[in-house]
C-alpha positions in Angstrom: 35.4 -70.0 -12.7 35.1 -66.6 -13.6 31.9 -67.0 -15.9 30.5 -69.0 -13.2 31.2 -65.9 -11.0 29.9 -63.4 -13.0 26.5 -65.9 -13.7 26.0 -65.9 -10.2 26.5 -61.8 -9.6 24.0 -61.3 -12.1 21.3 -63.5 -10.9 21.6 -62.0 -7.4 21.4 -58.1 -9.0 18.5 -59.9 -10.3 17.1 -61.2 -7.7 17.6 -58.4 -5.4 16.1 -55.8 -8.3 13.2 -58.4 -8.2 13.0 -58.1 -4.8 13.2 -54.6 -4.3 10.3 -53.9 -6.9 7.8 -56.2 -5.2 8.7 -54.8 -1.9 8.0 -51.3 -3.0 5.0 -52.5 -4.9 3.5 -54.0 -1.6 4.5 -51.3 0.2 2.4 -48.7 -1.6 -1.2 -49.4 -1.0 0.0 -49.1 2.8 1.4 -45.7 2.7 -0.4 -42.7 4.4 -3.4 -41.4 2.6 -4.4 -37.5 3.1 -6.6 -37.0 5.7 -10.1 -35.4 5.3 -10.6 -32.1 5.3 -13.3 -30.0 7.0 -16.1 -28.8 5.2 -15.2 -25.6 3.3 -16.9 -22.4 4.7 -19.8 -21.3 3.3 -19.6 -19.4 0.3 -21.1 -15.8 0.2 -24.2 -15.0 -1.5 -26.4 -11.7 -2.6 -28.8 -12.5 -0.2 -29.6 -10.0 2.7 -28.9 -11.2 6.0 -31.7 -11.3 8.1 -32.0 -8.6 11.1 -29.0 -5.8 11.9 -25.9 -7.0 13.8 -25.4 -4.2 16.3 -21.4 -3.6 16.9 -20.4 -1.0 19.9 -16.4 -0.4 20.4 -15.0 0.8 23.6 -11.9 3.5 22.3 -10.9 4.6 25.5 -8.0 2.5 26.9 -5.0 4.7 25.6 -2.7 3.6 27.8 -2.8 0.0 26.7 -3.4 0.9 23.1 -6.7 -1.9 23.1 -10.3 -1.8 21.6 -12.9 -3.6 23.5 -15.9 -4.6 21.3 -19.3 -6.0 22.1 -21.7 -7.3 19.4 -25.0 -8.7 18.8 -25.7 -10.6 15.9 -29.8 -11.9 15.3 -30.0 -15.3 14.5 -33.1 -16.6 13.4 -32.9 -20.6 13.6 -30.7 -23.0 16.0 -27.7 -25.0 14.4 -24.0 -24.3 13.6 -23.2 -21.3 12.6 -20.0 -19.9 11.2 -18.8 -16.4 11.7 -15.7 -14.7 9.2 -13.1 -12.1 10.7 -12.0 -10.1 7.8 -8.9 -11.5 6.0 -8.9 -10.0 2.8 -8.2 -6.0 3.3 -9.2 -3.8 0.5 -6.2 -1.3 -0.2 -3.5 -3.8 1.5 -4.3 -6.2 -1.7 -3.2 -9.2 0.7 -4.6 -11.4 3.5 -3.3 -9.6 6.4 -6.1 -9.0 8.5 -4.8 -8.5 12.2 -6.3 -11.9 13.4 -3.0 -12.3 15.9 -4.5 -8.9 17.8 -7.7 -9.9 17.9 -8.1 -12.1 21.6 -10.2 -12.9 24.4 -13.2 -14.4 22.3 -16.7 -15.0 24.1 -19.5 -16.1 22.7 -23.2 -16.2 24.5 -27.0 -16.7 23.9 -29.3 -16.4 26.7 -26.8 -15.4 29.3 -25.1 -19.2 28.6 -21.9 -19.4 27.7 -20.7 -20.6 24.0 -18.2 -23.4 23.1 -17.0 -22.3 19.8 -14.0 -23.6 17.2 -11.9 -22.1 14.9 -11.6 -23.7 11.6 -8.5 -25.9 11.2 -8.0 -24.9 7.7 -9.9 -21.7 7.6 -8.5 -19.4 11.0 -10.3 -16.4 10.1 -13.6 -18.9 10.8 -15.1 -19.5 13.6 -17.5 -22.3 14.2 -19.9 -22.1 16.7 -23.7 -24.1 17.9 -26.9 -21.4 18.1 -29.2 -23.0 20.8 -32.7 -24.1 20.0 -34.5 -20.2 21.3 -31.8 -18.2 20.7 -32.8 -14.8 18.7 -29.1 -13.2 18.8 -25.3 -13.8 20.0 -23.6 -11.8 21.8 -20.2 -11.8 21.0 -16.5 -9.7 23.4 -13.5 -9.5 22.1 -10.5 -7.2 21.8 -7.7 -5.6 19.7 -4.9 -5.4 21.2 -3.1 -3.0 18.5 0.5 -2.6 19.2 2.2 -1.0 21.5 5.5 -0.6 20.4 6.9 -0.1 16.6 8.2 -3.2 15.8 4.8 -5.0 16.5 3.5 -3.2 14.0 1.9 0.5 13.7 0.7 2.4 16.4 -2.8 3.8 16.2 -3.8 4.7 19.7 -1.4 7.6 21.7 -2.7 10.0 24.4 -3.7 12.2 21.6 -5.3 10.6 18.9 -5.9 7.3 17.2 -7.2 5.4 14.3 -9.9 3.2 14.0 -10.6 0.6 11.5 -14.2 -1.1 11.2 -13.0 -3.5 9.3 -10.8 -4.8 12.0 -13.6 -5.0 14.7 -16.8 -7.1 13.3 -17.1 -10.8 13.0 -19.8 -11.0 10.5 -21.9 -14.1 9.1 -20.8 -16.5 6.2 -22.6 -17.0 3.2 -23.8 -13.6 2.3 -22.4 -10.4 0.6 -20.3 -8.0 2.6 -23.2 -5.5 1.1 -26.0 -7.4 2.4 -25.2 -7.4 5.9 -26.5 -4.3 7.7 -24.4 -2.9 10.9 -25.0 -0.6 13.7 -21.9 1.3 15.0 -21.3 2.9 17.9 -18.4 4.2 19.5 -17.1 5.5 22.8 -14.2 7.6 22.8 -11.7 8.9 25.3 -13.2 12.2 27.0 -12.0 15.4 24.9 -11.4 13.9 21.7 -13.5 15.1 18.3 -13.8 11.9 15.6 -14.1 12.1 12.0 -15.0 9.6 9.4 -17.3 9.6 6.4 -20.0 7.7 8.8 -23.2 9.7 9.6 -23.7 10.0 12.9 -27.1 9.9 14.7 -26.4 11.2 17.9 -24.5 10.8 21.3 -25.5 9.3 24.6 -24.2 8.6 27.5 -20.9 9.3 26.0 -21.2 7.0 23.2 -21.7 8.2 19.7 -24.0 6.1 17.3 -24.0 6.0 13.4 -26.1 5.7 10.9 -27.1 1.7 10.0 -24.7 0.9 6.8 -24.3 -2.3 5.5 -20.8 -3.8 6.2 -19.1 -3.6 2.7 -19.3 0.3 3.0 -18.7 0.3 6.8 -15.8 -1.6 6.9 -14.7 1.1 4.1 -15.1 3.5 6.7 -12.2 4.0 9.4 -12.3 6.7 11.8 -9.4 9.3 13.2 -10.1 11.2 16.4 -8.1 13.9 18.2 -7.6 15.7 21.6 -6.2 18.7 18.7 -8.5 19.4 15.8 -9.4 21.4 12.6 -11.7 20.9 10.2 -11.4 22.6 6.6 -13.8 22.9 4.0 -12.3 22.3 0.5 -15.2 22.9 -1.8 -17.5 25.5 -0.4 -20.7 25.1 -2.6 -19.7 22.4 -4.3 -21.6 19.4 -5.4 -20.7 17.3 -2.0 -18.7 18.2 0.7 -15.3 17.6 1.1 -13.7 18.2 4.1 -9.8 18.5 5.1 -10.1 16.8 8.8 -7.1 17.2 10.5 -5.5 15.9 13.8 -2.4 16.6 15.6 -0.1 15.8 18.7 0.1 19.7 19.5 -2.5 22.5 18.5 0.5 24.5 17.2 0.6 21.9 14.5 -3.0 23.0 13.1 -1.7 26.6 12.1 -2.0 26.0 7.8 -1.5 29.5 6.3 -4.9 30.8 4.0 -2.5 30.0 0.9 -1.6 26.5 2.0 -5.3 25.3 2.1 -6.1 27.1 -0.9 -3.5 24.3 -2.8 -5.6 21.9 -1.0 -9.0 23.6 -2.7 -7.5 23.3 -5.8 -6.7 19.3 -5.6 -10.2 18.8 -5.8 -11.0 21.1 -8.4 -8.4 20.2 -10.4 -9.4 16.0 -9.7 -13.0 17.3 -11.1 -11.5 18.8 -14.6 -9.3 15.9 -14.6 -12.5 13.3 -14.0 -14.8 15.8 -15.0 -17.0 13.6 -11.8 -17.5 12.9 -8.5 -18.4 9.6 -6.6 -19.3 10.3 -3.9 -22.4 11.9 -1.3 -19.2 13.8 0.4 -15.7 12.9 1.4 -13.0 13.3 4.4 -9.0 13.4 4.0 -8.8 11.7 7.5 -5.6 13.6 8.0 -2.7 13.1 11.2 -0.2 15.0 12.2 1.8 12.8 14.1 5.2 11.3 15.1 3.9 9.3 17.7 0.9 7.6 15.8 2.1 5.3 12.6 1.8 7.2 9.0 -0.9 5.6 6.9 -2.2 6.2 3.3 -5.1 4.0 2.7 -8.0 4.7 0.0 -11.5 4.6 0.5 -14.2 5.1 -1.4 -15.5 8.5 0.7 -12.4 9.3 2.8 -8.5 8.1 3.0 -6.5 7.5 6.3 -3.7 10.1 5.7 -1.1 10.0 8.3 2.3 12.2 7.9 4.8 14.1 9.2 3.8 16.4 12.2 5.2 19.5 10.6 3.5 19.0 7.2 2.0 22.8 7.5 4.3 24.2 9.9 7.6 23.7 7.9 6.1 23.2 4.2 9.2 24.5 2.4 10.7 21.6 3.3 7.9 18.9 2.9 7.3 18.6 -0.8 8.1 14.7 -0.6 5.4 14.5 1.6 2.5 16.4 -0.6 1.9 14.2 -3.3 -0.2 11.8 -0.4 -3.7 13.3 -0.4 -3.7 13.9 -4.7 -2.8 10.1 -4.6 -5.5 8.6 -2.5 -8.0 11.1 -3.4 -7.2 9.7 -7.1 -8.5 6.3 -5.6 -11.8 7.4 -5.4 -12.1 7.1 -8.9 -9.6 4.6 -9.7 -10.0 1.7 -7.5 -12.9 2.6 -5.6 -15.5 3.3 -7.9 -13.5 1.9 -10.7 -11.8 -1.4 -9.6 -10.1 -4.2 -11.1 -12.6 -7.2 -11.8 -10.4 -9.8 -10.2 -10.1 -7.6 -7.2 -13.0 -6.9 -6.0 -15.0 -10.1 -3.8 -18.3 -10.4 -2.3 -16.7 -10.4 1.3 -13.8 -9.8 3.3 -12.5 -13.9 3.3 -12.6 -14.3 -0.7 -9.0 -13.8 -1.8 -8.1 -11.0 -4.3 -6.9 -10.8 -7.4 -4.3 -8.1 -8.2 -3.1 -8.6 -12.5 -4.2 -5.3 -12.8 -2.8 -3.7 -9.7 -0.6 -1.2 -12.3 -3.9 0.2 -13.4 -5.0 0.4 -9.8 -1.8 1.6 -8.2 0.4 2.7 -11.0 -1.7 5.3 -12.7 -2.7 6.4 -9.2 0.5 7.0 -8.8 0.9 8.9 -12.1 -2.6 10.8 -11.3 -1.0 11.6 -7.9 2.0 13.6 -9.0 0.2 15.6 -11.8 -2.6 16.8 -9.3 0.0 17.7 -6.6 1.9 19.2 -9.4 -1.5 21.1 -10.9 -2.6 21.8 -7.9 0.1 23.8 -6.6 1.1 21.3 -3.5 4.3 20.9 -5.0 5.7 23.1 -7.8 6.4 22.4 -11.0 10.2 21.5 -10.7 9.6 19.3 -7.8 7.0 17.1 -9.8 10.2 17.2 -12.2 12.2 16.3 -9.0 10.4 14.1 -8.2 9.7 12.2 -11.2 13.4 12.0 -11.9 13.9 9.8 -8.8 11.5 7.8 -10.2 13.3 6.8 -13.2 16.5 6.5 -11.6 15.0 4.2 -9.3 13.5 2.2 -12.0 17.1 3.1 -14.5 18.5 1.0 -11.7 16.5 -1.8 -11.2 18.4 -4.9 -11.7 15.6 -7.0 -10.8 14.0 -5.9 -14.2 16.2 -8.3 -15.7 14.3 -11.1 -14.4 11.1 -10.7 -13.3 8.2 -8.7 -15.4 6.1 -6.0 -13.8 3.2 -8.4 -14.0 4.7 -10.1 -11.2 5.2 -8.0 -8.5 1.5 -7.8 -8.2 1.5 -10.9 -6.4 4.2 -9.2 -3.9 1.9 -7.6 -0.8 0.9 -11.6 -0.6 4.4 -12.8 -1.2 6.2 -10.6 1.3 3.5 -9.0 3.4 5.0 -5.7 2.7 7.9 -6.5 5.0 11.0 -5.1 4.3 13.1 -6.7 1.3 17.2 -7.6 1.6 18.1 -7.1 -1.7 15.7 -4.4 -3.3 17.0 -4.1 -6.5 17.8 -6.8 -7.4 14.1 -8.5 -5.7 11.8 -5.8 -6.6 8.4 -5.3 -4.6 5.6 -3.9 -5.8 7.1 -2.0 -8.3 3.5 -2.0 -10.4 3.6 1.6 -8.4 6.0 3.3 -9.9 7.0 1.8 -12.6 3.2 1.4 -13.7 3.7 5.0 -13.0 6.4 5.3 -15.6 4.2 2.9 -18.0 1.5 5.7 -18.1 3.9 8.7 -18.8 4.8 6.9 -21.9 1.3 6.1 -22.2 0.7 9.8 -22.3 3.5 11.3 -24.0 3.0 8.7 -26.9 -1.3 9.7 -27.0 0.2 13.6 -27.1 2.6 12.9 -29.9 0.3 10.8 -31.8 -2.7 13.0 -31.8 -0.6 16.7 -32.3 -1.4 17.8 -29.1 -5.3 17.7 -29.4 -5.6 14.1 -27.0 -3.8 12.8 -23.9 -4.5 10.8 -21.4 -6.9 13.0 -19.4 -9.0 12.2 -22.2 -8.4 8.4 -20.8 -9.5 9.3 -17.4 -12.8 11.2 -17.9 -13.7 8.2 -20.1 -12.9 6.0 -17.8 -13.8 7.1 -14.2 -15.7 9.7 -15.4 -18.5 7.7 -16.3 -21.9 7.6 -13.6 -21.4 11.3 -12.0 -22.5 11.0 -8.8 -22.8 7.5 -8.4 -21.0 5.5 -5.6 -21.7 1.9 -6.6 -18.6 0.1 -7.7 -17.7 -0.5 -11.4 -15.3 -3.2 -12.6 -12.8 -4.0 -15.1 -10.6 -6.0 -17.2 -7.7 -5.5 -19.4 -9.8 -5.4 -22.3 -11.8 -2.4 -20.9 -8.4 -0.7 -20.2 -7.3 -1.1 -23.7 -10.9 -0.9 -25.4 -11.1 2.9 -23.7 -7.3 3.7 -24.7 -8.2 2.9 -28.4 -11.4 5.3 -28.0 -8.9 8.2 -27.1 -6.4 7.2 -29.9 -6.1 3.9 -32.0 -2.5 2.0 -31.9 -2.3 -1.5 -30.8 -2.2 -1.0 -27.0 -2.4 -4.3 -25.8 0.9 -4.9 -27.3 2.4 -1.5 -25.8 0.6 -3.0 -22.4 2.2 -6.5 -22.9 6.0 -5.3 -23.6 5.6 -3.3 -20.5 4.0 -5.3 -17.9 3.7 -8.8 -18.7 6.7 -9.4 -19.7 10.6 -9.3 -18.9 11.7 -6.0 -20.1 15.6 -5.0 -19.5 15.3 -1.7 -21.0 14.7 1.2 -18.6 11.1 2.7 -18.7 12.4 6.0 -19.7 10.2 6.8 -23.2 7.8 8.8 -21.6 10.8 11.2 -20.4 12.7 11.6 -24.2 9.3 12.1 -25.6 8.4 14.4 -23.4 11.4 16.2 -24.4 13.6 15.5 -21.0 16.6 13.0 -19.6 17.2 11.7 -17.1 21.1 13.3 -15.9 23.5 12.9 -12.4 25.4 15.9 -11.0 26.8 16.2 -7.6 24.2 18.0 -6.1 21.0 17.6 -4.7 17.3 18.6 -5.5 15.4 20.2 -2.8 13.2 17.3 -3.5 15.3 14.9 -3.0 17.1 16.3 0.1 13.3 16.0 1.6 12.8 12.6 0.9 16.1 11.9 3.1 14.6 14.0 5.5 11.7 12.0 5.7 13.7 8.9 5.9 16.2 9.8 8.3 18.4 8.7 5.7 21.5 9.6 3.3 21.5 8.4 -0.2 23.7 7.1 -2.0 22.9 4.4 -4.2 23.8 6.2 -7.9 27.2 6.5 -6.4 28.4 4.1 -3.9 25.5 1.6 -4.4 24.4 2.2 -0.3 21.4 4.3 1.7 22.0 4.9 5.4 20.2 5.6 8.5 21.3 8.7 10.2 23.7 7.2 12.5 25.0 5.0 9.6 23.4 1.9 9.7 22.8 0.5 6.5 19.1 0.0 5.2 20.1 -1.0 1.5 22.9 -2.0 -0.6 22.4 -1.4 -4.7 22.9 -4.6 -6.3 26.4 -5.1 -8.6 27.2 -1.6 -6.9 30.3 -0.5 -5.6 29.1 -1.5 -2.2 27.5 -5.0 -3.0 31.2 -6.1 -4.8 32.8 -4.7 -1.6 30.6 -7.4 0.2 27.9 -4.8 2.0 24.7 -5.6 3.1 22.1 -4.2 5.3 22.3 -4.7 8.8 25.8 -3.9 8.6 26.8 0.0 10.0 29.3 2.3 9.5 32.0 3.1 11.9 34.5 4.8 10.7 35.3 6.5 7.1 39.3 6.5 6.5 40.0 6.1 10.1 37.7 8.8 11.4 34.3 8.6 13.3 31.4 8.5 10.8 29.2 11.3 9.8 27.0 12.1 6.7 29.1 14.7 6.0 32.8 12.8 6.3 31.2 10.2 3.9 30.3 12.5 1.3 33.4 14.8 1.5 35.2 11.2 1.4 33.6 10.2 -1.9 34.2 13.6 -3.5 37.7 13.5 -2.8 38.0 9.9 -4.0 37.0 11.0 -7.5 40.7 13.2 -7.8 42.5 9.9 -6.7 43.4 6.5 -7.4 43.0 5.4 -3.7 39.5 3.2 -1.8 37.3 4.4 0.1 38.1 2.5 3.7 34.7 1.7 5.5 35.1 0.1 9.0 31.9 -1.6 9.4 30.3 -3.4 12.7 28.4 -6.5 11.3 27.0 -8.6 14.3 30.1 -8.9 16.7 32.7 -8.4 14.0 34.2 -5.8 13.1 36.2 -5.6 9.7 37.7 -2.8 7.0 35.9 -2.7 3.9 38.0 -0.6 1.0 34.9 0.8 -1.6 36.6 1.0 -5.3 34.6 4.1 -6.2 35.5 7.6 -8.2 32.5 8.4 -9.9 31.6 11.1 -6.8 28.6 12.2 -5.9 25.6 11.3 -8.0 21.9 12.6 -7.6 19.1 12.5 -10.3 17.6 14.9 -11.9 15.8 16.0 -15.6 17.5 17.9 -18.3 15.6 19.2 -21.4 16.6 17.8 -24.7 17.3 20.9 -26.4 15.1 21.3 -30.0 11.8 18.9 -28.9 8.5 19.6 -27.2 8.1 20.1 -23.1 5.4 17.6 -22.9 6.3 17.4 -19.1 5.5 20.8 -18.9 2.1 20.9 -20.1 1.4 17.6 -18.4 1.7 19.6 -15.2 0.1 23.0 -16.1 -3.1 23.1 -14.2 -6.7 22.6 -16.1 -8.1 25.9 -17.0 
């Protein structure tokens, strides 16, 4: 019976198995099949657009923080038409145009009313039907920047505000950015003085109208304007102006001292022995003084959107964190303006970027930043040295290096949208800055050693972005460029020194650029001047290189080091101090707490508010206090040193 049984198990698992295969058989030629897509939009070409789009912004509505825009665009046959908003922004790296803020589309041609569609796939398109006649659109809409922090920054206050061309024009598919010509015109709230690196024609009415530009260099044009204003001149006779352009939310805030804006001459002499060129007819730092309008630091080719703290002149002992700004996006005139990565640049505003060689881009703007602040006199010597040794603790401490290669975080202003990260150190983000800025001090340090002193890599940079003096027309390139010109200043396999550093995982901290510059990188208890002004800036205390945690001012905490003292204890950010030991938080308490735990055995007791629940976390800790900074190594060259001696 039991074979019988067994026969007749079988042939059902049989049959069923049989069963089940021509059932799923049939069943797949009936499954759903992708739908069509729409058309993709029309790629750009280097063909001039026919006629001038005319584009006139309405600045005045401070109280509700909005832009009201009315343009024209020719059109010279009847049929569909598709218009872009820019998605794409130069200097962000990342599709973030503000397409949420931008509402209340209309769209007409002779005085009837439009139906228009926005692309399915493609939002930043809109689709819309010229009628047979027409000769132009004319198209409303408005930005309605934000209003309060958390929607984003604030660019409009009763004093001043910031505006971005690049955020206000719908321009035509299917041609170059550069091909498209534009009329601006502006009217802004009574009072108020603007600044940009636009030309301006004339005012009427009340409205102030610019010189035609085509879009590409128009929508790398933004604008500040102020109710409180000062203009400096940086290069007095020089071979194009340059202009320190500064606005404020009080007039007291405008009183720089003689010696003050002499450091800011000397940036841009020192950037012209450094490039040995310029490239550009003239340039503005659109500088703001503000605590009420968002900071900013954004390149452009003939200006940069500089926003800081409102006391940047007024209490400039205490600001060095802060001065390293203007050296770093004037850098990007050269290096990433005129000279930009090849995968980067795009024909228009809706062509995604490429950023592989955003530590060429960003990190040795970074490095080029702190030398010419340093050279320049904005900050001094020791606080470049400051300065540079948070960097490498930073980077020292960088778990995430374990994992994921330079090369990588590249991709992070389109992975995270700069928004803030919950495990830093462990994540990284956009670490092609500073690290990248690491990479090119041993870049540097290793061309001094090599060649006795007689190259470096300023030799680099006049090769590089020195080329075309005077010229303003882009100039790409590729890794092979990078490392073709590095060879020209002083043969050694580069590409592999590039490699090791960026492209791949690499555990071991960046710090050969500091030993061979004859420094290390040390902790002590105490802390630089520098560094004290960073957590000034911040609002902040820090105490990662101790306790593994930074804080807001009333003890919230804003990041947890990861495998620190604080992560083990269970820490993370959102979470805020209550009580150190049993008493009511403060800075202080905390840090007179961790000292003291370094002569005992005991924890450090946080009672910490997380949501609604409140719990005691003990902190195994007694390393004390710990703050960067550089040591010499006694017996070896000050490479450092001469890096940040100004150019004779």
């Amino acid at each position: 019976m039991k074979p019988v049984l067994f026969a007749c198990a079988a042939a059902l698992v049989l049959s069923a198995a049989t069963s089940g295969a021509a059932l799923a058989q049939a069943n797949v030629p009936n499954g759903p099949q992708p739908f069509p897509m729409p058309p993709k939009t029309e790629a750009p070409q280097d063909t001039p657009y026919p006629g001038t789009l005319k584009v006139a912004v309405d600045a005045t509505d401070l109280d509700r923080h909005i832009y009201r825009v009315h343009e024209t665009i020719p059109v010279s046959k009847a049929g569909p038409m598709t218009l872009l908003y820019p998605q794409w922004l130069p200097g962000n790296h990342a599709p973030n145009g503000p397409l949420k803020t931008a509402d209340g589309f209309s769209f007409k041609a002779n005085g009837q009313t439009l139906r228009w569609m926005r692309d399915p796939v493609d939002v930043f398109a809109f689709h819309i039907d010229v009628p047979p006649g027409a000769t132009s659109i004319d198209i409303d809409f408005d930005l309605l920047t934000a209003v309060d922090g958390p929607e984003g920054r604030i660019v409009m206050t009763p004093e001043m505000l910031s505006l971005e061309w690049i955020d206000l024009v719908l321009y035509p598919a299917g041609h170059f950015a550069r091909r498209i010509q534009v009329d601006p015109s502006v009217r802004f709230p009574e009072g108020f003085k603007d600044f940009s690196a636009l030309e301006t024609t004339g005012t009427e009415g009340g409205v102030t109208h610019y010189k035609t530009e085509d879009f590409a260099t128009l929508a790398d044009s933004p604008m500040i304007a102020g109710r409180y204003w000062k203009q400096f001149d940086l290069d007095p006779g020089g071979p194009a102006r340059v202009s320190l352009d500064v606005i404020a939310d009080r007039p007291e805030l405008l009183d720089a001292t003689p010696e003050e804006i002499d450091k800011h001459k000397a940036l841009v002499q020192q950037a012209y022995k450094l490039y040995g060129s310029h490239h550009y007819n003239h340039y503005d730092f659109l500088f703001s003084l503000s605590s009420r309008m968002g900071g900013s630091g954004l390149e452009h080719h003939r200006s940069s959107e500089d926003g800081t703290i409102p006391d940047y002149f007024t209490d400039w002992a205490k600001t060095p964190s802060a001065r390293d700004l203007l050296a770093h996006e004037y850098t990007h005139s050269w290096n990433g303006k005129f000279r930009r990565p090849a995968d980067l640049w795009t024909p228009n505003f809706n062509v995604p970027m490429r950023g592989s060689l955003l530590w060429v881009y960003e990190g040795q703007t970074q490095y080029w930043g702190f030398v010419l602040a340093g050279r320049s006199g904005l900050i001094s010597k020791q606080e470049a040295l400051d300065a540079l040794a948070s960097t490498a603790a930073t980077y020292a401490n960088r778990v995430g290096r374990e994992w994921r290669p330079v090369e990588d975080t590249t991709n992070d202003p389109v992975i995270a949208s700069r928004r803030p990260q919950p495990w830093l150190s462990f994540q990284r983000s956009e670490d092609y800055y500073s690290e990248g800025q690491l990479v090119w001090l041993d870049a540097d340090t290793l061309i001094r050693q090599k060649s006795g002193g007689k190259k470096s890599l300023d030799d680099f940079a006049r090769e590089f972005f020195g080329i075309n003096n005077g010229s303003w027309t882009t100039v790409t390139y590729t890794f092979d460029d990078v490392v073709a010109a590095l060879n020209k200043v002083e043969p050694y396999d580069w590409a592999t020194f590039l490699n090791e550093r960026i492209n791949r995982v690499a555990p071991k901290p960046p710090l050969d650029g500091l030993a061979r510059g004859g420094w290390k990188l040390v902790y002590t208890d105490k802390e630089t001047e520098y560094f004290k002004s960073a957590e000034m800036r911040r609002h902040s205390i820090d105490l990662t290189y101790s306790v593994g945690l930074t804080l807001g001012r009333d003890g919230d905490i804003t990041a947890v080091q990861w495998d620190g003292p604080a992560f083990k204890a269970g820490l993370t950010i959102g979470a805020k101090i209550i009580a150190v030991n049993g008493i009511a938080y403060d800075m202080d308490r905390l840090k007179e707490t961790i000292t003291e735990a370094k002569k005992g055995g005991g924890t450090i007791d946080l009672l910490v508010k997380a949501g609604d629940h409140y719990k005691t976390v003990p902190i195994d800790y007694h390393g004390g206090l710990r703050y960067p900074r550089l040591e010499r190594i006694e017996g070896t060259p000050d490479l450092l040193s001469a890096i940040y001696t100004p150019k004779k």
